[in-house]
Each structure stands twice: as structure tokens, then as C-alpha cells.
C-alpha positions as CSV (number, residue, x, y, z in Angstrom):
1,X,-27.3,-20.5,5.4
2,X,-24.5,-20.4,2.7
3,X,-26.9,-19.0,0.4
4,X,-28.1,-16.1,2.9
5,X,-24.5,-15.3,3.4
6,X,-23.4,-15.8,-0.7
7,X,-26.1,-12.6,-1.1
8,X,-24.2,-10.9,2.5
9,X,-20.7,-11.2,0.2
10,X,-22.4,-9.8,-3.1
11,X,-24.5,-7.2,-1.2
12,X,-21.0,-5.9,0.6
13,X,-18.9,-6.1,-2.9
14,X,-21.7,-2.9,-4.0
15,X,-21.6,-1.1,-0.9
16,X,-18.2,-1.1,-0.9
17,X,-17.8,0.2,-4.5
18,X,-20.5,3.0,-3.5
19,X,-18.6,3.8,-0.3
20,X,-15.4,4.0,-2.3
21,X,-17.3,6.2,-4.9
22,X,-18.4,8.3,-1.9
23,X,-15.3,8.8,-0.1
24,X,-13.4,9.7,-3.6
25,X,-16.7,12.4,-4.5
26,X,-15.8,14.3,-0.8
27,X,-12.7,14.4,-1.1
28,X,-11.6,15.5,-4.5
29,X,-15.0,17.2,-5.0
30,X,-14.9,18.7,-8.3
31,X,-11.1,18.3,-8.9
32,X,-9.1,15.2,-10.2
33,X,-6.6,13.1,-8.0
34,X,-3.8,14.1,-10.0
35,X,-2.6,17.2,-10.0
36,X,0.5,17.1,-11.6
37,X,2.0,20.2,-13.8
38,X,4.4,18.6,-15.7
39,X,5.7,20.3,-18.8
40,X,5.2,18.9,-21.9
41,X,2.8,15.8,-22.9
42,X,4.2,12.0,-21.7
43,X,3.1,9.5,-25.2
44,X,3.5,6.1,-25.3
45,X,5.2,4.9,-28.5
46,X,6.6,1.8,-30.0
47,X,10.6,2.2,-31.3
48,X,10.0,1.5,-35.3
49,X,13.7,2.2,-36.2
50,X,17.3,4.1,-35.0
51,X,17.9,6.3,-37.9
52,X,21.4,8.0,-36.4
53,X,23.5,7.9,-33.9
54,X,25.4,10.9,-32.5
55,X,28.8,10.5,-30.5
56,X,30.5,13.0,-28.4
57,X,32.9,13.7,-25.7
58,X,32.2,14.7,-22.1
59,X,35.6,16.0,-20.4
60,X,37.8,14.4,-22.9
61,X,36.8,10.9,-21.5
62,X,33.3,9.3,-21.6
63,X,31.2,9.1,-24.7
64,X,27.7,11.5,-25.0
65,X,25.4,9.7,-27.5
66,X,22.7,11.2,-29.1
67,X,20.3,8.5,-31.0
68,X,17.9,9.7,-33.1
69,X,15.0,7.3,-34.1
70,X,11.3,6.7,-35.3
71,X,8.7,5.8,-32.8
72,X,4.9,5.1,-33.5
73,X,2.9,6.6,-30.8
74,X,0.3,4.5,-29.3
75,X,-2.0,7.0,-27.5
76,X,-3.1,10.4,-26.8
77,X,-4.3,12.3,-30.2
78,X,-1.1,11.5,-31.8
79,X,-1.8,7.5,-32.0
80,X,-1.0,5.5,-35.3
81,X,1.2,8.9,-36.1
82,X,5.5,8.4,-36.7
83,X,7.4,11.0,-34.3
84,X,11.2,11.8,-34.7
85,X,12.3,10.9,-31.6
86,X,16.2,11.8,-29.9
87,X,17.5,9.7,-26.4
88,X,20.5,11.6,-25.1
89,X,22.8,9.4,-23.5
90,X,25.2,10.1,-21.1
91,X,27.9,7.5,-20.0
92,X,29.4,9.4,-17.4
93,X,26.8,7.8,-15.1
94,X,27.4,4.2,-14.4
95,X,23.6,3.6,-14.5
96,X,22.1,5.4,-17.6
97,X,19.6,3.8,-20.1
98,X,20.7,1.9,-23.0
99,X,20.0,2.4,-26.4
100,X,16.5,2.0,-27.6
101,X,16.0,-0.9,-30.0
102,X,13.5,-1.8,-32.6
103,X,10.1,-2.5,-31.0
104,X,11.0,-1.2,-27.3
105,X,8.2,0.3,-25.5
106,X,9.0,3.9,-24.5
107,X,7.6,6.9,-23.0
108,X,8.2,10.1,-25.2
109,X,7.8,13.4,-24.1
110,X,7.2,16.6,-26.0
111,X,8.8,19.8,-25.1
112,X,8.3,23.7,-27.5
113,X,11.9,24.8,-27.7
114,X,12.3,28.6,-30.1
115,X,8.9,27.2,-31.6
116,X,9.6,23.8,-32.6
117,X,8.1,21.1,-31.1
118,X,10.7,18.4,-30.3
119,X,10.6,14.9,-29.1
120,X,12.5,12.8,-26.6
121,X,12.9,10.1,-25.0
122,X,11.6,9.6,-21.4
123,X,12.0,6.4,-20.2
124,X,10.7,2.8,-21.1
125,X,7.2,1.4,-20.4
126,X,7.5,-0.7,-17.1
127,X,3.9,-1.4,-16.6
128,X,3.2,-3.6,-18.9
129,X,5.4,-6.3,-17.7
130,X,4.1,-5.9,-14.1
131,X,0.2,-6.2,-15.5
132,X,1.2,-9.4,-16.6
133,X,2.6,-10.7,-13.2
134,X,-0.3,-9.1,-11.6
135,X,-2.8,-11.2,-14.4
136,X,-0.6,-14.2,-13.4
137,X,-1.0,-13.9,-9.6
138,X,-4.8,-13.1,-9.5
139,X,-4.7,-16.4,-11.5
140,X,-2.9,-18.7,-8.9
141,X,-4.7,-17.0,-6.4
142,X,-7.9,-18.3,-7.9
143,X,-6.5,-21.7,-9.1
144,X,-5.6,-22.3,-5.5
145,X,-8.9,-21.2,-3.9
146,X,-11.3,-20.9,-6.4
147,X,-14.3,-19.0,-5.2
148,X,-12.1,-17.8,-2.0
149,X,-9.5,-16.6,-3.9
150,X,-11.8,-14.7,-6.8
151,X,-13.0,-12.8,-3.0
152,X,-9.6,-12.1,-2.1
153,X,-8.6,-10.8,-5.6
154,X,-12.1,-8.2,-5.3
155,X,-11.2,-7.3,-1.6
156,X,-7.3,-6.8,-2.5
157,X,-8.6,-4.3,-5.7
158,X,-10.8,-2.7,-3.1
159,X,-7.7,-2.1,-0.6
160,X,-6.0,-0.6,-3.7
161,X,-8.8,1.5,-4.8
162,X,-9.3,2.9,-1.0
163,X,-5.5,4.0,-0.7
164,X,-4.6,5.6,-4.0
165,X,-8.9,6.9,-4.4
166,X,-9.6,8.2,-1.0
167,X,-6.6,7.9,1.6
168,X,-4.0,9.7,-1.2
169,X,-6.4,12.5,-3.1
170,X,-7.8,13.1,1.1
171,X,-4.0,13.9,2.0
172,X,-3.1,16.1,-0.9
173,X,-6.3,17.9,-0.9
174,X,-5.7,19.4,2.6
175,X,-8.2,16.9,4.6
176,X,-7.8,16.0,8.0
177,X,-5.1,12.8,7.6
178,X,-5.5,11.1,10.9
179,X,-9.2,11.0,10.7
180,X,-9.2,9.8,7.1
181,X,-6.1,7.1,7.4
182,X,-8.3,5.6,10.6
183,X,-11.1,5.9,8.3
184,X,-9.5,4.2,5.5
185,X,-8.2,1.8,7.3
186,X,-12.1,1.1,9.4
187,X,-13.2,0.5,5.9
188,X,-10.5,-1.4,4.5
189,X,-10.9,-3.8,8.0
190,X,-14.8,-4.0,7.5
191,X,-15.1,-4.5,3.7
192,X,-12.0,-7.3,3.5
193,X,-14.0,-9.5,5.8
194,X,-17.3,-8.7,5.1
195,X,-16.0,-9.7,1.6
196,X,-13.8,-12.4,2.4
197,X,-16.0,-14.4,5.5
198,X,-19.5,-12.6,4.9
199,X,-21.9,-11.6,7.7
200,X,-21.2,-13.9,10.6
201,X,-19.7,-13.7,14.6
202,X,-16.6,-14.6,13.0
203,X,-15.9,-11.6,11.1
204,X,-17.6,-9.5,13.8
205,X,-15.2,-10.5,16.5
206,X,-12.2,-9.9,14.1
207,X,-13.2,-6.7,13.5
208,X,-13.4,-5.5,16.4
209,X,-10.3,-6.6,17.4
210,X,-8.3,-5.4,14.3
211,X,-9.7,-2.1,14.7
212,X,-8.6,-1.8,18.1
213,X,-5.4,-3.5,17.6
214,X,-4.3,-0.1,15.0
215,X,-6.0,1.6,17.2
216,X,-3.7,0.8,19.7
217,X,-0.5,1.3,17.6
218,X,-1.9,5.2,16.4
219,X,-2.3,5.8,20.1
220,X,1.8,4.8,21.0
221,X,2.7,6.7,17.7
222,X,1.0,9.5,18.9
223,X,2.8,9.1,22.7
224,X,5.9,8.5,21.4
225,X,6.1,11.5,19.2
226,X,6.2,13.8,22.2
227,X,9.5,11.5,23.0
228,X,11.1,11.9,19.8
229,X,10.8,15.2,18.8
230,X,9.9,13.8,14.8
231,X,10.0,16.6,12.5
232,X,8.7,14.3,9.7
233,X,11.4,15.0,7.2
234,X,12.2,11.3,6.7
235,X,13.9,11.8,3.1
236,X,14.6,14.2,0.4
237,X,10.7,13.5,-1.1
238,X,9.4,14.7,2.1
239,X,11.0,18.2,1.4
240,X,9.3,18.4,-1.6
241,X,6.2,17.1,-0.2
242,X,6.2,20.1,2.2
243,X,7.1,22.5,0.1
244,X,3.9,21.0,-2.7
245,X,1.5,23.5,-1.3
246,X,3.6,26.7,0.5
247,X,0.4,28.2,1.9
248,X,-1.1,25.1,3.1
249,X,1.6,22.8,3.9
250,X,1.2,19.5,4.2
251,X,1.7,17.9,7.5
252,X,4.6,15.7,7.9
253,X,4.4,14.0,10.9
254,X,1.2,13.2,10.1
255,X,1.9,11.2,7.3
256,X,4.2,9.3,9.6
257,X,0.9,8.5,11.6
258,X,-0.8,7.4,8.5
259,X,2.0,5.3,6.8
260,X,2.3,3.3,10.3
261,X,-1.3,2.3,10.8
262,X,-1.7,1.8,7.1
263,X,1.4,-0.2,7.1
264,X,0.3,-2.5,10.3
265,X,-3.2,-2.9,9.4
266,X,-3.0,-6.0,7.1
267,X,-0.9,-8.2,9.7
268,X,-3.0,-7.1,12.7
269,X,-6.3,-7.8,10.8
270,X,-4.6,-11.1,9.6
271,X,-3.9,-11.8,13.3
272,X,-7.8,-11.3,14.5
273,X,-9.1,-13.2,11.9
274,X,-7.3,-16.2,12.6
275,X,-8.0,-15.7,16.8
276,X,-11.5,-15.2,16.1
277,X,-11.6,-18.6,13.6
278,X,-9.3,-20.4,16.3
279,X,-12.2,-19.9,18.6
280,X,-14.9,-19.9,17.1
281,X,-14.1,-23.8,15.9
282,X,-13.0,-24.4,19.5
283,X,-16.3,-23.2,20.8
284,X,-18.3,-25.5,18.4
285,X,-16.1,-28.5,19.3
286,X,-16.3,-27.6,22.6
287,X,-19.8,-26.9,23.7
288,X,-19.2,-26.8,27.1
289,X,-16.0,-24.9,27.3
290,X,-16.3,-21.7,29.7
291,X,-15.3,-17.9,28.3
292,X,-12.3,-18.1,30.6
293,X,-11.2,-21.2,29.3
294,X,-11.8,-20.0,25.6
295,X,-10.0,-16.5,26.2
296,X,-6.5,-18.4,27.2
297,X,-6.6,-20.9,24.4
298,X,-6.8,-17.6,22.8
299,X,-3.7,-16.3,24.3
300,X,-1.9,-19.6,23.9
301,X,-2.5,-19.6,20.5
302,X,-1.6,-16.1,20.1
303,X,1.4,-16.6,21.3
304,X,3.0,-18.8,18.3
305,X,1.7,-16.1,15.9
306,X,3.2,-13.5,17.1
307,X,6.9,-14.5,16.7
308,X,6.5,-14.9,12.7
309,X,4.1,-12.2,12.6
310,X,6.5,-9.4,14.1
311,X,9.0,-10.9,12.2
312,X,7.1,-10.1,9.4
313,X,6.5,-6.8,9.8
314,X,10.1,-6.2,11.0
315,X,12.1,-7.5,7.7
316,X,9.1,-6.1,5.8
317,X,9.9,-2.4,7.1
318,X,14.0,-3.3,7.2
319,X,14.1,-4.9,3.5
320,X,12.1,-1.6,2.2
321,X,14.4,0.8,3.3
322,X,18.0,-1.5,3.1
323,X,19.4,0.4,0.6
324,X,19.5,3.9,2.6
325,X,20.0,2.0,5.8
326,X,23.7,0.7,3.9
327,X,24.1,4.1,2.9
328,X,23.8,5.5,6.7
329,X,26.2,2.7,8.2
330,X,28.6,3.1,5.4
331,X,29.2,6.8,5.9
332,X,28.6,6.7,9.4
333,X,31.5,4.7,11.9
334,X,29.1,5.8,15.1
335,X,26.4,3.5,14.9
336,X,24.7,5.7,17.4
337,X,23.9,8.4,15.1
338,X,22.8,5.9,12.5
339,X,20.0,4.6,14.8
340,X,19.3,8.4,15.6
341,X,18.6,9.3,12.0
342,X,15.4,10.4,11.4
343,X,14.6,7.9,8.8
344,X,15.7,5.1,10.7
345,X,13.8,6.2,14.1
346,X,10.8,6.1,11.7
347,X,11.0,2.6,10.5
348,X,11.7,1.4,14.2
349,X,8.8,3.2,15.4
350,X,6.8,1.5,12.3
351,X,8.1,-1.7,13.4
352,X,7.5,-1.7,17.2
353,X,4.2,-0.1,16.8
354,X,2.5,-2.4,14.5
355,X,3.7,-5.0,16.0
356,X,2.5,-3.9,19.7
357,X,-0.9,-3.5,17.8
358,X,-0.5,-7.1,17.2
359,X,0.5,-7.8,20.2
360,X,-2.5,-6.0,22.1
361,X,-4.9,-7.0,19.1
362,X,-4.3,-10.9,20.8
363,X,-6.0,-10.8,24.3
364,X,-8.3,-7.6,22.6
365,X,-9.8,-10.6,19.8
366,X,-9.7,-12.9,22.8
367,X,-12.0,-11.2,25.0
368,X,-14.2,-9.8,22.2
369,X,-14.5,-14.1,21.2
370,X,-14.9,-15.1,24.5
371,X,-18.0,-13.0,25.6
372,X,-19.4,-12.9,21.8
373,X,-19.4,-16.6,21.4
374,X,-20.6,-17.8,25.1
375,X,-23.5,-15.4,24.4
376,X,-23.9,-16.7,20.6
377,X,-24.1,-20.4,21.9
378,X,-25.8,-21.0,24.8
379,X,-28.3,-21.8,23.7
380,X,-27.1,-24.4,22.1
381,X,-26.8,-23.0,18.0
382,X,-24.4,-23.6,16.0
383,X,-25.8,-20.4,13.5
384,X,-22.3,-18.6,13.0
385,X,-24.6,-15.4,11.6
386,X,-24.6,-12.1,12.7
């Protein structure tokens, strides 16, 4: 049995990849997923030494540096070569970059100016600190569950994969967003658990509750749009956004759609998967326990999930956008028109959606248990395959 459903787990890991591979072929077609026209070429170079430093005056008051230094670049065609690099630093802003140091990883970008190609700083290298903490967590996640957690780490690189692959090249290449977020988020359901529990009534059950569940919360977004009259504007990137593509705009308010469901579809899967195993160990413990029974020890256990879970989902959505929310209240006296800010409707509506998923995705896993399981076991098996 563990064997048959070890192969299940390996068998879904392919597919996945191919269905990944798939989705990215249809929607980028012959294209790339970036299509970015930024001036100039962005190196990556290692600080070797400051040669000079500039200092100047900006209204009479703060200081204007202008560091010049050598910097090895580290990729593109100009690896293992020195570049004369300039930062231009202005202390008129309270929060502008310091001066590089020896053996600082930066970004360098190239700009022709009167037919001289200069060099200057861009910012420093961030990634590389957070690939480390990444490393480091994949590696407690394993240490801590072992074969479990090497599953998670796959199905968490899959999630990744089907956002910034599929979901993000689909949006900016004009495709139809709230068929492919539903898609993405279909798949991302289906392959986690396939993944994470294999082939089994367990995973089936939570399936088909977590996809109705966001089904549910896309349905109110929908509804209350007509309510709120959203325009999608949300911040100044969504202006840009809009403006990307002048004759084929993107649309706005569909992206509200997508970042909702997306944004819910982790907790509310989280939620079915833990009804579904709830039950599923209740109904093997219990043989004899009737589907009415097993549907409102669902409910009851439901019910102390969904207090942390919302709250989960509510501080998540507050704590991302804090800092404009202190903005709003600190220019605004009338908290009224705070809470009727566009932005702030938004992450609301985020909030109370996915957590109505969750809340409907409860007695929706329940009932989906209830009849799945008293028709798995009646006969007596305790076979937990599909």
C-alpha cells in the first residue's frame, strides 16, 4: 500500500512538472516571460576598491557625493573584466544608499552618454542573502519531517513555479485572468496534495472541498463588485500596470479577482485537508459511526479552526499593507474616508472573502467526507486509496 502510493507521489511530481511546462508553452508561446525594456545592461560586480571621492553641495546645505571605484563584474560577457564604476549620492534624502565598500556585492548598470559608455551604480545584490535563508529553511523543513518535509519543499517550488510561470506570463500576455487564476489555483490544489498525501480518499475529499471553498470566495468577489463600484486602481503600480499595454489594457479589477483567490487558497486548502484527515481517522476509529454523525464532528471541529485561521488571513492582509494603512490614518482625521479608500476596501474584501471561503469550505469538506467515507467503508476496508 505505501509502496503503490510512494510511485502515486513520484508519478504526480512529473506530471506536474509537464503540466507546468504546458501551461508556460500556451501562454508565452514563442515569447519570454519577461518583457522588460530597460535601458542599458544590469551586471553584477564585486566592489575591488574606492579610488575617489567627490563632495558637493546641494542648496548650500546637504552634501552630494560622487564615489568613484573599481568593480569586478561577475556575469554577463563582461565577467572577470574591472569596470570604472561612479555611485552618486545624495544626502538630501534621509534614506539613500551608503557608500560602497571593498567586496560589496552590487548591481552596475551601463548607460551610452555623447558615445561613451559609462558605468554606475544600481543598487546592491539582495538575493543572495535571501537564497541562504531559503537553503536554511528547506533544511529545517526536512530536518523536522524528513521524507514529508523533502514533499513539501517540491510542492512549495511547484506553487512558485505555477505563479510567476503560468498565472504572471498568462496576465501580462493578455489571457483570460479569471479562467487562468481558477486554473492555477485548481492545479496548485490538486498537485500540493497529490504530492504531499498521494492518491487516496483523503486527498480526494480535500480537494474537493478546497476547490469549492475559493470557489466560493471568487463568487462573493464577483457579487460584491457590483456593490462597490472597484475601479481597480489600488496604488500608484496599478496606473502603470494599466497604462503597460495602451491598446490592450490590462484589466484591473480582474487582478483584484486573482490576488484574492490566490491569496486565500493556501489557508482554505490547509483547512480541507485537516477536515478531511479529522474524519477520515474518526471514521476508522469509529466503524460504526453514521454520515450524519461524521458531518457534525466535522462542523465541531471546524469550528476551533476557523477563529485562528481568519485571524490568519486578517493580520496577514493588515501587516502587508501597514505601512500605507499609517499613511491613510495619519493624513486622514475622518476615519470614514480612510475605510473608503480604495486600497483599503480591497484588503477588507481580501480578508472577508477568503475567510468566508474558509468558512463555507467547513460543512463543504464535511459533506464531501461524510458521503465519500460511509461509501469507502462499508464494507468494512480500511484501504484509504482512491
Amino acid at each position: 500500500m505505501k509502496n503503490r502510493q510512494a510511485v502515486y507521489q513520484i508519478i504526480s511530481v512529473f506530471v506536474s512538472a509537464l503540466i507546468i511546462l504546458a501551461g508556460y508553452l500556451l501562454v508565452v508561446g514563442g515569447g519570454t516571460i519577461f518583457k522588460g525594456s530597460m535601458e542599458g545592461e544590469t551586471i553584477k560586480c564585486k566592489v575591488l576598491r574606492v579610488t575617489e571621492v567627490e563632495k558637493g553641495n546641494v542648496s548650500g546645505e546637504n552634501e552630494f557625493l560622487t564615489v568613484h571605484f573599481k568593480a569586478q563584474a561577475l556575469n554577463t560577457s563582461l565577467r572577470g573584466k574591472t569596470l570604472e564604476v561612479i555611485q552618486e549620492i545624495d544626502k538630501s534624502y534621509a534614506f539613500s544608499p551608503r557608500q560602497v565598500e571593498q567586496g560589496d556585492k552590487i548591481l552596475v548598470e551601463g548607460f551610452t552618454q555623447n558615445g561613451t559608455l559609462n558605468y554606475y551604480f544600481g543598487d546592491f545584490v539582495r538575493i543572495t542573502p535571501l537564497l541562504w535563508l531559503l537553503v536554511i529553511f528547506c533544511l529545517l523543513v526536512i530536518a523536522f519531517s524528513r521524507m514529508q518535509g523533502v514533499k513539501t519543499v517540491i510542492s512549495l517550488l511547484y506553487t512558485c513555479l505555477a505563479v510567476f510561470v503560468v498565472l504572471i506570463p498568462a496576465i501580462l500576455n493578455g489571457r483570460n485572468i479569471y479562467f487562468w487564476s481558477i486554473a492555477v489555483c485548481v492545479f496548485i490544489t490538486a498537485m500540493t496534495l497529490s504530492i504531499i498525501s498521494g492518491f487516496n480518499v483523503k486527498a480526494l475529499c480535500a480537494f474537493i472541498g478546497c476547490v469549492s471553498g475559493v470557489i466560493c470566495s471568487g463568487l462573493i468577489v464577483l457579487i460584491m463588485d457590483k456593490f462597490l463600484n472597484m475601479t481597480g486602481l489600488l496604488e500608484e503600480e496599478s496606473i502603470y500596470l494599466f497604462q503597460l499595454y495602451p491598446d490592450n489594457p490590462i484589466n484591473l479589477k480582474a487582478i483584484v479577482f486573482a490576488m484574492i483567490i490566490v491569496g486565500a487558497v493556501g489557508a482554505v486548502m490547509d483547512v480541507s485537508m485537516s477536515i478531511s484527515s479529522s474524519l477520515f481517522e474518526l471514521r476508522i476509529k469509529s466503524p460504526d459511526i453514521k454520515p450524519s454523525e461524521l458531518m457534525k464532528s466535522g462542523f465541531t471541529i471546524g469550528r476551533d479552526m476557523m477563529g485562528t485561521m481568519a485571524n490568519t488571513l486578517v493580520l496577514a492582509y493588515i501587516g502587508s499593507s501597514l505601512t500605507c494603512v499609517l499613511l491613510l490614518v495619519a493624513y486622514n482625521a475622518n476615519i470614514g474616508q480612510v475605510v473608503n479608500k480604495e486600497l483599503i476596501v480591497a484588503e477588507i474584501l481580501q480578508a472577508l472573502a477568503g475567510s468566508m471561503g474558509m468558512l463555507l469550505t467547513l460543512p463543504l469538506t464535511s459533506a464531501v467526507c461524510a458521503a465519500v467515507y460511509y461509501g469507502k467503508f462499508k464494507e468494512g476496508t480500511q484501504d484509504a486509496s482512491c
